[in-house]
N, C-alpha and C positions, 0 to 999 in steps of 0.2 A: 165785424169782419169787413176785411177790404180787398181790392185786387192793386198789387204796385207791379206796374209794368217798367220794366226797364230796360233801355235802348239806345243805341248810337244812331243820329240822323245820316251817318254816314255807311251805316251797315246794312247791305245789303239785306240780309236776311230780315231784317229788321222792315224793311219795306214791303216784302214781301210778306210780314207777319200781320202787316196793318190791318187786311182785310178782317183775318180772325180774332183780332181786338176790338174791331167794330161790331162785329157780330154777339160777342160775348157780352161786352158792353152793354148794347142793347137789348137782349136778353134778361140783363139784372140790371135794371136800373136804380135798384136798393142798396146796388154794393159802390160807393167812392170807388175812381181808378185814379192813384198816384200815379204821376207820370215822371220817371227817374232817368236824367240823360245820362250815359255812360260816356269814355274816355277812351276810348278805342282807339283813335289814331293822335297823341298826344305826345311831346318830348318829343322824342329821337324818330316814331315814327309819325312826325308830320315831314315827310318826305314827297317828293313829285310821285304821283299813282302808278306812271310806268314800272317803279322800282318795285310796285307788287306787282308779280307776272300773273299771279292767279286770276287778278279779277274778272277778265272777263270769261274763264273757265266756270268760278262759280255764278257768277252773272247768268249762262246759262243752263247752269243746274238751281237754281233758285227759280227760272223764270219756269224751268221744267214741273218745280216740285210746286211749284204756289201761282204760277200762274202771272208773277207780279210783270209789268210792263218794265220798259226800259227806254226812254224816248231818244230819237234822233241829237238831240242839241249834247245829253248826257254820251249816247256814242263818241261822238267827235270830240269832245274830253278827254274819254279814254284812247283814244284813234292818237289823239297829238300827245298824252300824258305826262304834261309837264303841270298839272293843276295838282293842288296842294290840299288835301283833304285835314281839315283841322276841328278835333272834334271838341275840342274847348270851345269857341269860335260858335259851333252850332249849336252848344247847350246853353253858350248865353243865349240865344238867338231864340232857344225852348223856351228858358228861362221867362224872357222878353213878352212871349206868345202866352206863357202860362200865363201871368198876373194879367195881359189885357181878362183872358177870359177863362178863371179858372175850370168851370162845367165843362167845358170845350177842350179840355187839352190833348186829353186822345187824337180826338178831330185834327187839331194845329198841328199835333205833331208828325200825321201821317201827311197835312198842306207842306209840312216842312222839305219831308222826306219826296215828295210827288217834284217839288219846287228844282231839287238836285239830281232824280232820276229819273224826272222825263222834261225838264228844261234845261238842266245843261247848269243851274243857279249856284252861285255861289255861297254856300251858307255862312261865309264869312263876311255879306258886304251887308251895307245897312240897306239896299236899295231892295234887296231879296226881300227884308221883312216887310219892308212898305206894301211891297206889292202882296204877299199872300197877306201882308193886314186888311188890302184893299178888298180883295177877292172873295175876305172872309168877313166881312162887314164888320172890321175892329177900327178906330180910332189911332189911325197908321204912323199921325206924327207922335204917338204915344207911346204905340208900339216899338218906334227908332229909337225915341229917346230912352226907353227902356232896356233896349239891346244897347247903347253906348253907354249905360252909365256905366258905374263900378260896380252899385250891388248886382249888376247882371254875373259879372265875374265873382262874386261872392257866391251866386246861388249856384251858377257851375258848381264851384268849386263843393259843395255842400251835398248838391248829387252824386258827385264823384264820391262824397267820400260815406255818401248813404250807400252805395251800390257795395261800395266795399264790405260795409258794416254788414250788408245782407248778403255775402257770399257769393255776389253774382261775378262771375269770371269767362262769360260769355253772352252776346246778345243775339236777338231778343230774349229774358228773360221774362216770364211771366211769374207772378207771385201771388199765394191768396196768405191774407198774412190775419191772425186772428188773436189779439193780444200776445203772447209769444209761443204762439203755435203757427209757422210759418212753413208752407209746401212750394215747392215750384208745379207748377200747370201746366209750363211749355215754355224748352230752353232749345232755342234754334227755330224749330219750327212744329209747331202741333196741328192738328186741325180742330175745326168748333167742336164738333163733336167728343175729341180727344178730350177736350180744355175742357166740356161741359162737365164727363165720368169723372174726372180730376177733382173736379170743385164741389160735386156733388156729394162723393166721398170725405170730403176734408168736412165740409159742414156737416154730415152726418155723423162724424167722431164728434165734434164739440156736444154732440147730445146723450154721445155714451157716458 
């Protein structure tokens, strides 16, 4: 049995769910967590952020429900909203983070997501990855060249089309997946608790 979390670095809610994937996480350090980037703002809607008028409405029903922060540099973003959210772009970028350190990618992915909503970063540039490879004690010029290659864009493109294969049509999803017995845990937003009764449930079927 495993848990695949799946997520856009670009989704809100999704930031907001980091805390309770780190908790859970650590809780079960027996169980692998796949880390699966989604495609949330792709094709047609890689557009300037202004042209979604919601964000910063649910921005603060996220910060209400989960507590997650929102930095200064990431306001003024949305204040000027001509920044282009591309979530191709940041799953190479997962992508890139994963292979430095696969144990770690929960960790990288929530550096990711901290990196664009409380510094303002762009998860399309190579300078973003340097830096949270720096931060995170990874081998940074590894980590760039890994986000520029090509098979970075291959392994997007692979998450993408795992997310699909697993029915997930909103993020965060949480996943306990157990040969082809597969549950959701927590789509949107759950709390540790929630996520614990969930999983506890699902492994005590595989015993009936």
């Amino acid at each position: 049995m495993k848990l695949v979390y799946v997520f856009d670095a670009y989704c809100g809610w999704s930031h907001g769910f980091s805390p309770t994937l780190r908790e859970v996480a650590s809780r079960h350090p027996e169980l692998t967590v796949d880390v699966v980037a989604g495609g949330l703002f792709t094709g047609e809607r890689r557009v300037p952020i202004r042209e979604f008028g919601y964000v910063q409405g649910a921005n603060a029903k996220i910060r209400e429900v989960t507590g997650a922060e929102f930095g200064e540099a990431y306001e003024r973003l949305i204040a000027d909203g001509s920044f282009v959210m591309d979530s191709e772009a940041a799953a190479c970028g997962v992508a890139a983070l994963r292979q430095a350190a696969p144990a770690r990618a929960t960790e990288l992915a929530a550096a990711a997501q901290r990196a664009f909503y409380l510094d303002g970063l762009s998860l399309s540039d190579t300078a973003t990855y340097r830096k949270i490879a720096e931060q995170n004690g990874l081998d940074a010029d590894a980590v760039t060249a890994a986000f520029e290659a090509p098979a970075a864009r291959a392994a997007a493109e692979a998450d993408f089309a795992r997310a699909a294969e697993l029915g997930v049509e909103g993020f965060p999803t949480l996943l306990a997946v157990d040969g082809d017995r597969v549950t959701a845990l927590a789509r949107g937003h759950a709390t540790t608790d929630e996520v614990e009764r969930r999983l506890a449930a699902f492994a005590a079927a595989r015993t009936v």
